[in-house]
C-alpha positions as CSV (number, residue, x, y, z in Angstrom):
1,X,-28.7,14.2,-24.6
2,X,-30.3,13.3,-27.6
3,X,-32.8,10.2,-28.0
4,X,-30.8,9.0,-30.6
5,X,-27.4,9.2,-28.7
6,X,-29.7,7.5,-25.7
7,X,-29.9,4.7,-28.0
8,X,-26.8,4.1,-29.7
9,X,-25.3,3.8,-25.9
10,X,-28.0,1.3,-25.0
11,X,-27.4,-0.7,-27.7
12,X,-23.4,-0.6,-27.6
13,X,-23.1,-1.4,-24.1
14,X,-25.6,-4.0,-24.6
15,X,-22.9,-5.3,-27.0
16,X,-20.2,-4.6,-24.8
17,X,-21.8,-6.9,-22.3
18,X,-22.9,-9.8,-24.8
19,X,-19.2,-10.2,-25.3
20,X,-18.0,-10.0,-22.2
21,X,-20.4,-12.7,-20.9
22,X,-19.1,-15.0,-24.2
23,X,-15.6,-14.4,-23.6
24,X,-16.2,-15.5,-20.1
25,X,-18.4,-18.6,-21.5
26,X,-15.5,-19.4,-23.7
27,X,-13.0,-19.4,-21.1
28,X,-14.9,-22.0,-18.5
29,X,-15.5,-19.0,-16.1
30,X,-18.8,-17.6,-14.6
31,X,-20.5,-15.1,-15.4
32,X,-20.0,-12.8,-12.6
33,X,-16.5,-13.1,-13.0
34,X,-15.9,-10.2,-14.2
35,X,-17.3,-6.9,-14.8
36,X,-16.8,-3.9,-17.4
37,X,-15.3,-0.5,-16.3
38,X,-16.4,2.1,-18.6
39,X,-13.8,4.6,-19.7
40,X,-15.5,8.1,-20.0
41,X,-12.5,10.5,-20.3
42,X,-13.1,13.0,-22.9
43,X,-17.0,12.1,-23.0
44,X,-19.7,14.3,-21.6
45,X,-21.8,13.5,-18.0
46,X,-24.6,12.7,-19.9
47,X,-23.4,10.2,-22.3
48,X,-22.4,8.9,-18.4
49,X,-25.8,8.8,-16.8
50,X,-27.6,7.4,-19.9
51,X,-25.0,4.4,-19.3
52,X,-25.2,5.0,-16.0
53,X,-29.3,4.7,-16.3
54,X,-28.8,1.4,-18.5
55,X,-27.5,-0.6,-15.0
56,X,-23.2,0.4,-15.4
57,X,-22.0,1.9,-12.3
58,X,-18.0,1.5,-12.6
59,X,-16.8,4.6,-14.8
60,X,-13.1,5.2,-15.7
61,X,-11.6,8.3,-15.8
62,X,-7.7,9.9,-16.7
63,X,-8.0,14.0,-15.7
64,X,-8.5,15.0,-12.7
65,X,-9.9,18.0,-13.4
66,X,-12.4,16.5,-16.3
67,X,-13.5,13.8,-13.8
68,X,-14.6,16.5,-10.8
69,X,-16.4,18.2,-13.2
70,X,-18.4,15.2,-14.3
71,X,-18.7,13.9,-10.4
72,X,-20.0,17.7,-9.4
73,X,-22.9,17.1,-12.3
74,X,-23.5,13.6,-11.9
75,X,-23.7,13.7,-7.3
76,X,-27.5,12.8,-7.7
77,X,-26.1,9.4,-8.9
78,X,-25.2,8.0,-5.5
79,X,-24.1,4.3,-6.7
80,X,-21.9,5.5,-9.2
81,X,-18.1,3.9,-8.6
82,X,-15.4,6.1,-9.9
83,X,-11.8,4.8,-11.2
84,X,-9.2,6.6,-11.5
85,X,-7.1,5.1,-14.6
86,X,-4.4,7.6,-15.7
87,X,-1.2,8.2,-14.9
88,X,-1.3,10.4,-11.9
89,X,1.0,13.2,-10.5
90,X,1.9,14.1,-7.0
91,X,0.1,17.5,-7.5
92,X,-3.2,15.6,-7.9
93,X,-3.1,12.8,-5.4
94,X,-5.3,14.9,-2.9
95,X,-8.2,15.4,-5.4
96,X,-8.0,11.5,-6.7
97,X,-8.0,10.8,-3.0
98,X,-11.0,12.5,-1.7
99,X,-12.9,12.0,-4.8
100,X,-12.5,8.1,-6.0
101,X,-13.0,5.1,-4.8
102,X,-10.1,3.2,-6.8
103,X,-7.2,4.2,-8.6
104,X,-5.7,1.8,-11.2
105,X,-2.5,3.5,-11.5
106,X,0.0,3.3,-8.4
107,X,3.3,2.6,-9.9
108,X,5.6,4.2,-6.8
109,X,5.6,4.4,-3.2
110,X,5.3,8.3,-3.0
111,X,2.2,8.4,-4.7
112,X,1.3,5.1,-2.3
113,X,2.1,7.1,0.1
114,X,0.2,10.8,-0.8
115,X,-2.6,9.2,-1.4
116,X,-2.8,7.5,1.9
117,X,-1.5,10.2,3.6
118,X,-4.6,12.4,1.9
119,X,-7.6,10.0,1.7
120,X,-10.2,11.2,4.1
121,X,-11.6,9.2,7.4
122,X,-14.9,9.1,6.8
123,X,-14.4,7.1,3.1
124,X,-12.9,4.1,3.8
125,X,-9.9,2.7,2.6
126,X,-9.0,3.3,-1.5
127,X,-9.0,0.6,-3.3
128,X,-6.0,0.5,-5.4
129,X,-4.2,-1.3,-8.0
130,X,-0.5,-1.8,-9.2
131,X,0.4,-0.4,-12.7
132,X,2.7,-3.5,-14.2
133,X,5.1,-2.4,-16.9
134,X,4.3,-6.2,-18.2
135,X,5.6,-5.3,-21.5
136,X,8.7,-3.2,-20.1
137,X,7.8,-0.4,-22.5
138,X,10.9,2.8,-22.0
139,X,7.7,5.0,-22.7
140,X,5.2,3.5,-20.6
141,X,4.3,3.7,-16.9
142,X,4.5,0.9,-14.5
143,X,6.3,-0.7,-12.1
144,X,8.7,-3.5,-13.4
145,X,7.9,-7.5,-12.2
146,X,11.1,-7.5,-9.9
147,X,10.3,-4.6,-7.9
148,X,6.3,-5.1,-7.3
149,X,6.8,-7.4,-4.2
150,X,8.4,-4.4,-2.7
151,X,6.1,-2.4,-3.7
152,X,2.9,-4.7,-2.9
153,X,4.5,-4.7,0.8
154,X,4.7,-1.0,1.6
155,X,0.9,-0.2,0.3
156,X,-0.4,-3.5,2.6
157,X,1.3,-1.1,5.4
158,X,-1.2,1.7,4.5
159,X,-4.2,1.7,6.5
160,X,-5.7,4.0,4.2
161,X,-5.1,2.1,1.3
162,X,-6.9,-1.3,0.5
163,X,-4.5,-3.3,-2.5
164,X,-7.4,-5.3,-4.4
165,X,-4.7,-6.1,-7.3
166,X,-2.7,-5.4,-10.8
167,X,-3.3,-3.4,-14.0
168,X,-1.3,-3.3,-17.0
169,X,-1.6,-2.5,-20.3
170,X,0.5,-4.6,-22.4
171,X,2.2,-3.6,-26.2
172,X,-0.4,-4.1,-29.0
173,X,0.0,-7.6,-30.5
174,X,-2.4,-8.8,-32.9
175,X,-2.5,-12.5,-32.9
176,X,-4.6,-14.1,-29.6
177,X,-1.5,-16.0,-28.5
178,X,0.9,-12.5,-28.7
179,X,-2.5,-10.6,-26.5
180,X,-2.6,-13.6,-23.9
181,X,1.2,-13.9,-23.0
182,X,1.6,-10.6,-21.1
183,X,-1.8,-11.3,-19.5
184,X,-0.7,-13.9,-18.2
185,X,2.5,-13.2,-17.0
186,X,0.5,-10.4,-14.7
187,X,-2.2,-13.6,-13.9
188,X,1.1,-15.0,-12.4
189,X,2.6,-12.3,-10.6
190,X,-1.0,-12.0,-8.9
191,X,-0.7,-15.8,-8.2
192,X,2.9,-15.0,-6.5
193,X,1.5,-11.8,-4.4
194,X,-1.3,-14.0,-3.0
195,X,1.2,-16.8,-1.6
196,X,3.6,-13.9,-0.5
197,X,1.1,-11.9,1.6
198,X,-2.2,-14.3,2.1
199,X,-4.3,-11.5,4.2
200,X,-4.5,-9.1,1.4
201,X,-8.1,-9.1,-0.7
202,X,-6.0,-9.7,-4.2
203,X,-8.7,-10.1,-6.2
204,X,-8.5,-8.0,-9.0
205,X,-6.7,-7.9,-12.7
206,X,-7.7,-4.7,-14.5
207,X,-6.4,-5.9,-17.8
208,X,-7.9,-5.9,-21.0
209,X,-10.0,-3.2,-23.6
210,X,-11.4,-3.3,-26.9
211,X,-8.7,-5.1,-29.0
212,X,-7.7,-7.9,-26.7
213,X,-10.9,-8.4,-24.2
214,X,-10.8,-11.9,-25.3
215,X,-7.6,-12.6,-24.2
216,X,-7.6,-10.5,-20.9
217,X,-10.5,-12.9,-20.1
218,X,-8.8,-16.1,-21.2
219,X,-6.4,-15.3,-18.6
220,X,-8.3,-14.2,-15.5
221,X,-9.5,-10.7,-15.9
222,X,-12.0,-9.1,-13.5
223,X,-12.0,-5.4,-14.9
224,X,-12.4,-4.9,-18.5
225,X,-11.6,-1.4,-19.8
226,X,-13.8,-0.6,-22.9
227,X,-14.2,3.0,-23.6
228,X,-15.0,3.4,-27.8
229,X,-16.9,0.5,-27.5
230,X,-19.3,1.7,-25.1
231,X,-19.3,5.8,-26.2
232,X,-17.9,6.0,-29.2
233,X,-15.2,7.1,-30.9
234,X,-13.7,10.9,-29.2
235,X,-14.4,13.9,-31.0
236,X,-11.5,15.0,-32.3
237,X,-12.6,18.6,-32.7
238,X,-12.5,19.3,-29.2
């Protein structure tokens, strides 16, 4: 990895966090509220450890395959925290199970269910997250609002499983008032989930990435997806 690569990380997830701490400023919140989750897919291991070696330890990645890779080169890095953020098939539950430690994007019980079935002893439970079809996109993955109580109940019945929360990733809207209305909506169905099951650790709204941080933080975001902002745009040779 270049020095001049080295650089342009250090200096854009310096940025990264800068506005992340003034977007939580802005929004009366503290500064620990939330944290950013770097999304690597498509970028190389070292463009990970040099952010890695500026102080990020939550990394994001959609392909399984891509991701062990990267884990296989980077298992010196012993703090690293791997997400899994894609949409994710029953023919790779076993691999996201014995190799993260969340996964963003349970939107059915089977999968629930695989990767309980498939996480190993000796690692805890997996933190996971319910993918919200806030925007009730036809094209997009996610579970609808009416059915996530269902939902929410049979992963609590997992021991292997550990639900910290939601994820969604809302249409594109343009205007901060059109950005803040789905986040919200999934702020509320959070708020719902706590009164409905009050031993669960709901603690968590993965919402928000480079367009609309702003407004995922106005309305209670704790994980931050920024992937360009951080590394750069994806080559689009490869």
């Amino acid at each position: 990895m270049s020095n001049t690569t080295n650089l342009v990380i250090s200096e854009s997830l310096a940025a990264a966090r800068g506005r992340l701490t003034d977007a939580l400023a802005a929004a009366g919140r503290p500064a620990e509220d939330a944290r950013l989750l770097a999304v690597s897919k498509t970028k190389p291991a070292g463009m990970i450890r040099e952010a890695w070696l500026q102080g990020q330890r939550d990394f994001g990645e959609n392909y399984v395959q891509e991701a062990l890779a990267k884990q296989t080169e980077l298992r010196d890095l012993e703090d690293i925290v791997w997400h899994f953020i894609g949409p994710l098939q029953s023919n790779k539950t076993r691999e996201v199970a014995e190799h993260f430690t969340w996964v963003h994007s349970v939107d059915r019980e089977k999968i629930a269910r695989r990767l309980n079935d498939q996480r190993p002893d000796g690692l805890g439970p997996l933190n996971i997250c319910l993918q919200v079809n806030i925007s009730a996109e036809p094209s997009k993955s996610g579970v609808m609002l009416e059915e996530l109580p269902g939902l929410a109940e049979a992963v609590l019945s997992m021991p292997a499983l550990r639900l910290r929360g939601l994820m969604a990733i809302p249409a594109p809207a343009r205007e901060a008032s059109a950005q803040r209305e789905p986040f919200a909506r999934l702020r509320q169905a959070l708020g719902t989930l706590r009164e409905t099951f009050p031993e669960a650790p709901l603690d968590t709204l993965s919402m928000g990435m480079s367009a609309d941080l702003e407004a995922a933080v106005a309305e209670g975001a704790t994980l931050v997806r920024l992937g360009t902002a951080i590394f750069g745009e994806r080559d689009r040779t490869t």
